[in-house]
C-alpha positions as CSV (number, residue, x, y, z in Angstrom):
1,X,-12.8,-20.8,-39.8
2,X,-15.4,-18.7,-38.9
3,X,-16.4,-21.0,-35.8
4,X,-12.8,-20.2,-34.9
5,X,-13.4,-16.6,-34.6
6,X,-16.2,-16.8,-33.1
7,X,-14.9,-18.8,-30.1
8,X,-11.9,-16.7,-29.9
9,X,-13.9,-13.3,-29.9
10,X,-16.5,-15.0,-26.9
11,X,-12.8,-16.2,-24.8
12,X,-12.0,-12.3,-25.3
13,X,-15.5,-10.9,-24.1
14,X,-15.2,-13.3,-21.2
15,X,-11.7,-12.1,-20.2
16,X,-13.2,-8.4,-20.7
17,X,-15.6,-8.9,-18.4
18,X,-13.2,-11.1,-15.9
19,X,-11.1,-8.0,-15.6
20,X,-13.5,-5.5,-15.3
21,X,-15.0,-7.4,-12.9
22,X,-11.6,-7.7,-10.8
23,X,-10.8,-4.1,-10.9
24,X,-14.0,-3.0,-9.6
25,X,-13.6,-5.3,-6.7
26,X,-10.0,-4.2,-6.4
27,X,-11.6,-0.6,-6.2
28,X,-14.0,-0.7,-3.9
29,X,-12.3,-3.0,-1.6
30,X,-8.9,-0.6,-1.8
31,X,-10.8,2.5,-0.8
32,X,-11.5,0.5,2.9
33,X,-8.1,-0.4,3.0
34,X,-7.3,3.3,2.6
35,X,-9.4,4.4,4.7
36,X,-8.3,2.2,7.9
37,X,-5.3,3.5,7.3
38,X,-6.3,7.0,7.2
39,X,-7.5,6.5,10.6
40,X,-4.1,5.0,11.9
41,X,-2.1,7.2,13.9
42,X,1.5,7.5,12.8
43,X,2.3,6.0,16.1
44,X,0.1,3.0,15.1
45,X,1.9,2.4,11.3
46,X,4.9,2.5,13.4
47,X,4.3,0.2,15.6
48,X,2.4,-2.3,13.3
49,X,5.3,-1.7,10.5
50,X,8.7,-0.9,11.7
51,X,8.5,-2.6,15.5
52,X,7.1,-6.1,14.2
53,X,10.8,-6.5,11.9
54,X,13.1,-5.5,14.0
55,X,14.2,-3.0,17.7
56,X,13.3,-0.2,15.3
57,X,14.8,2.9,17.4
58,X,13.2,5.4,19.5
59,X,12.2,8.6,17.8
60,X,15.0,10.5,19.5
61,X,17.9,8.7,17.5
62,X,17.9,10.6,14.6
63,X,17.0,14.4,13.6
64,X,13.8,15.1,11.9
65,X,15.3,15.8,8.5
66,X,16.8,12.4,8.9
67,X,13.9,10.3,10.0
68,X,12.7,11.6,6.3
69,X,15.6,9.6,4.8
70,X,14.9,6.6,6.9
71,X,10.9,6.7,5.7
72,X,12.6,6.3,2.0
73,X,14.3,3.9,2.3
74,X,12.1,1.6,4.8
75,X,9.1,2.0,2.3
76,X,9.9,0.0,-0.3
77,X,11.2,-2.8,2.5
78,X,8.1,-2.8,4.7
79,X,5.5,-2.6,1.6
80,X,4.2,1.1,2.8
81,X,2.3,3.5,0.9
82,X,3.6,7.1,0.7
83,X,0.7,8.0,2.7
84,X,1.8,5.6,5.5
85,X,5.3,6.6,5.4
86,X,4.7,10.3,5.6
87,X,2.6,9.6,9.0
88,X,5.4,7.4,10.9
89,X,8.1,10.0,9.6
90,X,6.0,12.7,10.9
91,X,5.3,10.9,14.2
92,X,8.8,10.1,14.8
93,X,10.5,13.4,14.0
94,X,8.0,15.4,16.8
């Protein structure tokens, strides 16, 4: 029995360590990620985001409060963060 529990606490420690492992990974390799996009214009994120799906339309189509409305609801489609979103909303309502 006690062989038992030992095996299952040194599976635990190892999954422990597995995960912390991951995350800092996941941390430091997110923080580049973020920071490439920090340096994208919002002309850039829309090109790269909204122009590669579909004839997204020029910036002129809609008002500015609108293009806010369109950013919403193209987010969770195209996979952006809130940070991208705000840029290409900002971008197109100039």
């Amino acid at each position: 029995m006690n062989s038992n529990k030992s095996i299952s606490m040194k599976k635990m420690i190892t999954l422990i360590i597995a995960i912390i492992g991951i995350s800092l990974y996941t941390l430091v390799n997110g923080c580049k990620v973020s920071q490439d996009i920090a340096d994208k214009s919002g002309a850039q994120l829309w090109a790269e985001n909204c122009r590669r799906c579909h004839n997204a339309p020029d910036q002129y189509t809609h008002k500015a409060e609108d293009w806010i409305t369109v950013g919403m609801h193209m987010q969770s489609r195209a996979l952006l963060t809130d940070r991208e979103r705000d840029k290409i909303v900002e971008f197109l309502s100039q």
